[in-house]
TORKOL-4160 file (C-alpha; in steps of 0.2 Angstrom, whole numbers, padded with zeros to 4 digits, m for minus):
265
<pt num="1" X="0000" Y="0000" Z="0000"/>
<pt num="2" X="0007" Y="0017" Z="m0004"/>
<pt num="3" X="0002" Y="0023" Z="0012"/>
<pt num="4" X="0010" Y="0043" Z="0007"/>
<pt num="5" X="m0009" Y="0042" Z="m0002"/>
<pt num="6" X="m0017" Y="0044" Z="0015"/>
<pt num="7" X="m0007" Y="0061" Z="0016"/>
<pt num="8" X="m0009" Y="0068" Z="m0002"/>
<pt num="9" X="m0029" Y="0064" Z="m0001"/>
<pt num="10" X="m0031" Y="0076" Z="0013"/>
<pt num="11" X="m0022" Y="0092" Z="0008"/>
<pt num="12" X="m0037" Y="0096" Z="m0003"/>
<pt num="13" X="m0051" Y="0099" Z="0011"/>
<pt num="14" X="m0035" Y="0105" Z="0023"/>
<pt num="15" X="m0033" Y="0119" Z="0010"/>
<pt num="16" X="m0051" Y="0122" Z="0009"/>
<pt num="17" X="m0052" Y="0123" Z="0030"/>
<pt num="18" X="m0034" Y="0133" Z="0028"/>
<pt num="19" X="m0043" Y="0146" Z="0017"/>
<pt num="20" X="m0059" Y="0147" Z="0030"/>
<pt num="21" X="m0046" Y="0153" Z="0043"/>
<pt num="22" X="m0039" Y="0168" Z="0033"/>
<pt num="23" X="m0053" Y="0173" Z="0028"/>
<pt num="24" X="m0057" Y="0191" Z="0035"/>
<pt num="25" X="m0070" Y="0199" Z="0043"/>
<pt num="26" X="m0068" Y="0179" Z="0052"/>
<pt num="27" X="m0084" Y="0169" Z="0050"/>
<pt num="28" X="m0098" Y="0173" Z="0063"/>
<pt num="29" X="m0114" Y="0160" Z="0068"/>
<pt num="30" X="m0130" Y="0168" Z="0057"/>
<pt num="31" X="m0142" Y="0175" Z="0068"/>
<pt num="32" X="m0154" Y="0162" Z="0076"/>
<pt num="33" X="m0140" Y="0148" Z="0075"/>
<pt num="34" X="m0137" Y="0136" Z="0089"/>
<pt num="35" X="m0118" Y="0143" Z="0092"/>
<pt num="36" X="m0125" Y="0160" Z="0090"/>
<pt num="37" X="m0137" Y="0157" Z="0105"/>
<pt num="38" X="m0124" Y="0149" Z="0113"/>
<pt num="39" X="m0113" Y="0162" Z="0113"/>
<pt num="40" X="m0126" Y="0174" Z="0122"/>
<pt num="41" X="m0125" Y="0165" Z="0137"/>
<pt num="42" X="m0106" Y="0174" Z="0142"/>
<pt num="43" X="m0103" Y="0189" Z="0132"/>
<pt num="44" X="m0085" Y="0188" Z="0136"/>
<pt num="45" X="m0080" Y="0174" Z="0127"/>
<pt num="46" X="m0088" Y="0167" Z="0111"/>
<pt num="47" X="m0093" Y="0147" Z="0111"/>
<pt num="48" X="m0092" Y="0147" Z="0092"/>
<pt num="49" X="m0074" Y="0153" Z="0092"/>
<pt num="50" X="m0066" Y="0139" Z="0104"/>
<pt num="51" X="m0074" Y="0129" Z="0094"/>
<pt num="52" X="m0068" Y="0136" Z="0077"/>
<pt num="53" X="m0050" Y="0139" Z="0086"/>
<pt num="54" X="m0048" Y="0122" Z="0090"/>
<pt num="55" X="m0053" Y="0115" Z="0072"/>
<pt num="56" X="m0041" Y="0127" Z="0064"/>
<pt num="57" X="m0028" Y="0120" Z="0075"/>
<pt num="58" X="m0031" Y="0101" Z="0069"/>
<pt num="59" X="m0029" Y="0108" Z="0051"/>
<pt num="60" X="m0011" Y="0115" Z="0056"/>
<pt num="61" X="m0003" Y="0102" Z="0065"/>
<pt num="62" X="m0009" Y="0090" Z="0052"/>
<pt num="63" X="m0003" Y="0101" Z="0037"/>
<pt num="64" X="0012" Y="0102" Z="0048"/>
<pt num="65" X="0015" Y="0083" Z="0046"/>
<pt num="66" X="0012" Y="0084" Z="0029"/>
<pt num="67" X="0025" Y="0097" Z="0026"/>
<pt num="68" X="0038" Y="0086" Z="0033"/>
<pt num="69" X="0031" Y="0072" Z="0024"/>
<pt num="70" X="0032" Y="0082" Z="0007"/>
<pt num="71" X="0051" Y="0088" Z="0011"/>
<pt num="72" X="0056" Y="0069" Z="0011"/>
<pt num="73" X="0059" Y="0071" Z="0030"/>
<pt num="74" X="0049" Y="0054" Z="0043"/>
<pt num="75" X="0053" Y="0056" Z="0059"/>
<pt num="76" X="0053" Y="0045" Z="0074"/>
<pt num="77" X="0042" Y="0055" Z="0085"/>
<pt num="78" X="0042" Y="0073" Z="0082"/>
<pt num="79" X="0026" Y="0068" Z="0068"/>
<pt num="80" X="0017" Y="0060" Z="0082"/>
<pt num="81" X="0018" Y="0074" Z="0096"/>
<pt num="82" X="0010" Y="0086" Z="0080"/>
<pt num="83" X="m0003" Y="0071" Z="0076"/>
<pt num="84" X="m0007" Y="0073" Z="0097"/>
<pt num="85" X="m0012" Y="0092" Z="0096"/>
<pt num="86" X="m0022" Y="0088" Z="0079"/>
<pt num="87" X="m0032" Y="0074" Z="0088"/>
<pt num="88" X="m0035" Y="0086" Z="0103"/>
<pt num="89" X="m0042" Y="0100" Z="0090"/>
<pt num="90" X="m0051" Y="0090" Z="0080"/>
<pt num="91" X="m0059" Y="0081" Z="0098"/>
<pt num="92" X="m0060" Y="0098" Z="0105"/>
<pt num="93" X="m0072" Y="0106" Z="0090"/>
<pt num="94" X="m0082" Y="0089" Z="0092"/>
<pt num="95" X="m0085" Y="0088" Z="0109"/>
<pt num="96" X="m0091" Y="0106" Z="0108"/>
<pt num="97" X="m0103" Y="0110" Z="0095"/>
<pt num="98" X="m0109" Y="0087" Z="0094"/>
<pt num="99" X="m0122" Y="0088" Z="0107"/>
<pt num="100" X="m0141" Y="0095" Z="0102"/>
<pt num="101" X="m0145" Y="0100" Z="0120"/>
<pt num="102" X="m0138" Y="0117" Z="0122"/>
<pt num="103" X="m0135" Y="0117" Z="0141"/>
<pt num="104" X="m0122" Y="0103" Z="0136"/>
<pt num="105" X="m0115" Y="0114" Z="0123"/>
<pt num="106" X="m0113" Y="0128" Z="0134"/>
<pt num="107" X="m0106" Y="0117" Z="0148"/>
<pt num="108" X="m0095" Y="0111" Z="0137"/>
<pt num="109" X="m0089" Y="0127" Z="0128"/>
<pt num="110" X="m0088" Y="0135" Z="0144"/>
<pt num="111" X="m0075" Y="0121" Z="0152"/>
<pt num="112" X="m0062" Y="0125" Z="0138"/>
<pt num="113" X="m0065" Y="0144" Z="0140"/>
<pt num="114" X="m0061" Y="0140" Z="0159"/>
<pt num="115" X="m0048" Y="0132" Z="0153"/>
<pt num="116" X="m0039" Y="0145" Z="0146"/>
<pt num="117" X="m0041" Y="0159" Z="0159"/>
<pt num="118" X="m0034" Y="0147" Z="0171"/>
<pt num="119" X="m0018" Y="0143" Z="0163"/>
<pt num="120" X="m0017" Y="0161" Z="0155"/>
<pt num="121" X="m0019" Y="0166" Z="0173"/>
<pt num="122" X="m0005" Y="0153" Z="0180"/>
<pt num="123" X="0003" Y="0160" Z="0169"/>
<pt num="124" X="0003" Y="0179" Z="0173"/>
<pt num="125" X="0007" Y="0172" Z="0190"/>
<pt num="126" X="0024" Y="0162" Z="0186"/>
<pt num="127" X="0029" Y="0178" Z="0174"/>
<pt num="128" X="0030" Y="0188" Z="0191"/>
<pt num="129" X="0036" Y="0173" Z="0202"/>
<pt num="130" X="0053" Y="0176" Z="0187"/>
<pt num="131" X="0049" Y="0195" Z="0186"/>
<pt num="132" X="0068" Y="0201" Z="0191"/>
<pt num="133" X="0073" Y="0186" Z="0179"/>
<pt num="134" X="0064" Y="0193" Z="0166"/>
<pt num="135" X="0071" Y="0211" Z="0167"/>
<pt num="136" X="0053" Y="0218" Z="0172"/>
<pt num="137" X="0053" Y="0236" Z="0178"/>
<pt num="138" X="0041" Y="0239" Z="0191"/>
<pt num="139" X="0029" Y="0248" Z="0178"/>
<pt num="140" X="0029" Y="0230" Z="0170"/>
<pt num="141" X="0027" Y="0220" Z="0185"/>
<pt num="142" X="0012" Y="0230" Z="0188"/>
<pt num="143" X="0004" Y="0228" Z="0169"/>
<pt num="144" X="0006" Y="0209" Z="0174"/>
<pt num="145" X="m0004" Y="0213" Z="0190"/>
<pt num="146" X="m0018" Y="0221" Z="0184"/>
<pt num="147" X="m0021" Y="0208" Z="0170"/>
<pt num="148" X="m0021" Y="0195" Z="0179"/>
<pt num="149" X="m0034" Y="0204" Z="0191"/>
<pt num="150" X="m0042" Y="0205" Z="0172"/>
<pt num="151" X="m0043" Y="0188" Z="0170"/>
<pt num="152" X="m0051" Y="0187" Z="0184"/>
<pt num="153" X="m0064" Y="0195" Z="0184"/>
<pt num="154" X="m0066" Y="0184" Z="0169"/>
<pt num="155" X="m0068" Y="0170" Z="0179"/>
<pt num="156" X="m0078" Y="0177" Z="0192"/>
<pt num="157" X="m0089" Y="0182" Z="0175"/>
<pt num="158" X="m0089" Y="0165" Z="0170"/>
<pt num="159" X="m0093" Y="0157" Z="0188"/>
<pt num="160" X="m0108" Y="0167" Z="0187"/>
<pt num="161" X="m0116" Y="0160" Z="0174"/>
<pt num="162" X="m0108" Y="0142" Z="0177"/>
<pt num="163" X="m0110" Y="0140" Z="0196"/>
<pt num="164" X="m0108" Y="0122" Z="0194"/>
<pt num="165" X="m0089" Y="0124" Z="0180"/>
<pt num="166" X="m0088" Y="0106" Z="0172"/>
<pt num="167" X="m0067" Y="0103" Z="0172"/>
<pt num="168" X="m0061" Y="0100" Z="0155"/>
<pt num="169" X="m0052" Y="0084" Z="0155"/>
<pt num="170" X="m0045" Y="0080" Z="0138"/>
<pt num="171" X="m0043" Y="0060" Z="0138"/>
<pt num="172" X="m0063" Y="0061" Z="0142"/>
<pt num="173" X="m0063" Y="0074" Z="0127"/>
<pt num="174" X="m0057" Y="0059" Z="0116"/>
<pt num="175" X="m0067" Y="0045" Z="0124"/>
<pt num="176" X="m0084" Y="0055" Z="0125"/>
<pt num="177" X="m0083" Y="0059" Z="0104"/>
<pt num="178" X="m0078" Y="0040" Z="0098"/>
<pt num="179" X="m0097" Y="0038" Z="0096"/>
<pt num="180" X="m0100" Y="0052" Z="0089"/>
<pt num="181" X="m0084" Y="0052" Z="0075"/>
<pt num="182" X="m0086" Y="0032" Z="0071"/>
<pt num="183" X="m0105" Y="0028" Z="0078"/>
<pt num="184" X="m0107" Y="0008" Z="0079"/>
<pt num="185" X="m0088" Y="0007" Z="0076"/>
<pt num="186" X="m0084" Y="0001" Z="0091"/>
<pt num="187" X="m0066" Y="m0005" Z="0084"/>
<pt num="188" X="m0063" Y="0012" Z="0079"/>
<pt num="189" X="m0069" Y="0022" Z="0094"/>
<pt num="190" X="m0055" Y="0011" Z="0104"/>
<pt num="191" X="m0043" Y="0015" Z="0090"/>
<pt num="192" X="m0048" Y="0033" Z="0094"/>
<pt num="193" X="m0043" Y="0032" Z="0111"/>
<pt num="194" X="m0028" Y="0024" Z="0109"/>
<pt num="195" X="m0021" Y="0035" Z="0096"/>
<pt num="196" X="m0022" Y="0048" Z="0111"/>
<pt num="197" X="m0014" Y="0037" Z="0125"/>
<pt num="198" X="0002" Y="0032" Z="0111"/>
<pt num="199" X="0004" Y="0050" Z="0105"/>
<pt num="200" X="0005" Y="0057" Z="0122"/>
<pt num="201" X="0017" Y="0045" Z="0126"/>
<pt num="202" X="0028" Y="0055" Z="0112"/>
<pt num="203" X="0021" Y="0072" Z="0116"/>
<pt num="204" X="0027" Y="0070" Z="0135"/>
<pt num="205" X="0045" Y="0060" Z="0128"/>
<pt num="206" X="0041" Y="0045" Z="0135"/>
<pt num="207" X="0051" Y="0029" Z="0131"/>
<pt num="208" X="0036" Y="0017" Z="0129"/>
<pt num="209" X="0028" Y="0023" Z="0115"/>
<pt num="210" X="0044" Y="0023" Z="0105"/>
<pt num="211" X="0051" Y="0007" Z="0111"/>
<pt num="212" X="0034" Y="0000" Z="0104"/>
<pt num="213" X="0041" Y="0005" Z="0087"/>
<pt num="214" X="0059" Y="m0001" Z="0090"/>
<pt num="215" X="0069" Y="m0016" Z="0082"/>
<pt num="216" X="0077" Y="m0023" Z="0099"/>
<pt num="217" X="0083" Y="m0040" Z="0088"/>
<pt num="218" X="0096" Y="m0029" Z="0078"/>
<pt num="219" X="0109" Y="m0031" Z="0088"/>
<pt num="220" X="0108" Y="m0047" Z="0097"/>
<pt num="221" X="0100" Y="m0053" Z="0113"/>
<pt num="222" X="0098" Y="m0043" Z="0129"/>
<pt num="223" X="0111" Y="m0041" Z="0140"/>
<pt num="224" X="0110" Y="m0056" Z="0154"/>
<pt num="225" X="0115" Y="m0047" Z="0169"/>
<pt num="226" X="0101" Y="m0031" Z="0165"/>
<pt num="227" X="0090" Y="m0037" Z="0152"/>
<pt num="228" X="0095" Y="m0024" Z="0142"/>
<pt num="229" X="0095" Y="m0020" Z="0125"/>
<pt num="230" X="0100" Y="m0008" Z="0110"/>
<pt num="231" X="0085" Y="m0003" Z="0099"/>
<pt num="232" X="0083" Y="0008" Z="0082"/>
<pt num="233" X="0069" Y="0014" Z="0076"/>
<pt num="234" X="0063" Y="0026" Z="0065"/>
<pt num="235" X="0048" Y="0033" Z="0055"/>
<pt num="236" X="0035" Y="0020" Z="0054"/>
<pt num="237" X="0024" Y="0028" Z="0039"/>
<pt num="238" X="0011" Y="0014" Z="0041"/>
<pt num="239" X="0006" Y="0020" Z="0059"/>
<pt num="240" X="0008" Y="0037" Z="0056"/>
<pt num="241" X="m0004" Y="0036" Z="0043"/>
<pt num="242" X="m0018" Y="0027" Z="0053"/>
<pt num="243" X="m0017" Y="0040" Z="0066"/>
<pt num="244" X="m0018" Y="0053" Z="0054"/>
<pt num="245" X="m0033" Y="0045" Z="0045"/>
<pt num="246" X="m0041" Y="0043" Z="0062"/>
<pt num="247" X="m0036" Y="0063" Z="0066"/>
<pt num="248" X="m0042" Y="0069" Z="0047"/>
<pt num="249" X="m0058" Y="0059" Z="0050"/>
<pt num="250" X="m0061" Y="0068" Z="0068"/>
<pt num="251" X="m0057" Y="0084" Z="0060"/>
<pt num="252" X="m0071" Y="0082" Z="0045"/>
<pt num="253" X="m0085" Y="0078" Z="0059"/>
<pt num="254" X="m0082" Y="0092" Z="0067"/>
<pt num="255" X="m0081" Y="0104" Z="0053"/>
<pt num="256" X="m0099" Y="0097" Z="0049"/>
<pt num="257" X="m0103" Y="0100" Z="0066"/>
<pt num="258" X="m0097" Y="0117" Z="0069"/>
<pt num="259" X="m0107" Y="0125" Z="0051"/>
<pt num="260" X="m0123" Y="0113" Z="0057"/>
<pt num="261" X="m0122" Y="0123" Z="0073"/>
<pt num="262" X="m0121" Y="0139" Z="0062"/>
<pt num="263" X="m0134" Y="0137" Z="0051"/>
<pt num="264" X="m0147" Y="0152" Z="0056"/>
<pt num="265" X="m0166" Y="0146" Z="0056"/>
């Protein structure tokens, strides 16, 4: 199988999406659409543009394999860690905009905006924690201050109108939109799910992931006294195909999903 097909098939529609994202003024929700009532509910922060943010960034990372790909350059891991953040975008834009009741839309939209201001806020914290580091002048350290006092009252914003925050937790992200991308696939829902748990072991450079794609016969046995052995590996195109077919599929769906949810009435 000439498995650089799965690749060169998808650049078409990962133009198309690339040419959405430029586009200016940005696309809004019509008036009446689910996402633009969703978006009513915190004026702070638009549902409909995590949702659009986190599809645009499936399309990079993937184009971003690609690119490699197209240069001549297979890698033994730093393709995968780019796969990782195109399966959390593509899941991401799913999980948002799949559900038809729009509490759970909104729930869910408003966990990722959560999301954000807490890390953005962590942060502004660590920035001042490494301010004399940093070179800040007192003028600076007190710009860092007052925004993170912005943020939140952001959060305080948000609290108001989720009393009860759902926490976003990405590896229920992935298995909560299996049923949705591949419904009655069961075998690729699971494939889903471990195409997360194999890439982060790559995205967080752990060896288990990449010893499962090693050759440990190459240079004999293992060493008696340790049990250890030398491996080589490298790019496995075969797999990184199958994840990327698995992220390009994730990524369609949720394109579909986000311009249902935009669809005025």
């Amino acid at each position: 199988m000439d498995y650089l097909t799965v690749f060169r098939r998808a650049q078409p529609e990962l133009e198309q999406w690339r040419q959405r994202q430029v586009r200016y003024p940005p696309e809004e929700p019509e008036r009446g659409s689910d996402l633009a009532e969703d978006d009513k509910v915190f004026r702070f922060q638009r549902i409909s543009e995590m949702a659009r943010l986190s599809l645009i960034s499936a399309g990079e990372h993937l184009r971003l394999v690609w690119d490699g790909l197209d240069r001549g350059n297979l890698y033994s891991s730093a393709q995968h860690t780019a796969l990782r953040g195109a399966l959390v975008g593509a899941a991401q834009g799913v999980w948002i905009t799949a559900p038809d009741d729009a509490v759970t839309r909104q729930r869910r939209g408003h966990a990722v905006i959560s999301e954000s201001y807490e890390q953005l806020r962590k942060y502004q914290s660590r920035t001042l924690d490494v301010a004399s580091g940093l070179g800040l002048t007192p003028a600076g350290e007190q710009q860092v201050r007052a925004q993170r006092e912005w943020i939140a009252t952001r959060e305080r914003a948000l609290a108001a109108v989720q009393p009860a925050p759902m926490k976003l937790n990405v590896a229920d992200v992935v298995r909560d939109v299996g049923p949705v991308v591949f419904p009655e696939d069961p075998f690729r829902q699971a494939g889903l799910r471990l195409a997360w748990n194999t890439l982060s072991g790559d995205a967080h450079v752990l060896m288990w992931s990449l010893a499962q794609r090693a050759e440990f016969q190459a240079f004999g046995l293992p060493d008696r006294a340790t049990g250890l052995s030398i491996g080589i590996t490298g790019g496995h195109l075969g797999e990184l195909a199958g994840w990327y077919d698995l992220a390009m599929i994730t990524l369609r769906r949720g394109w579909r999903l986000f311009d249902r949810r935009c669809e005025g009435t």
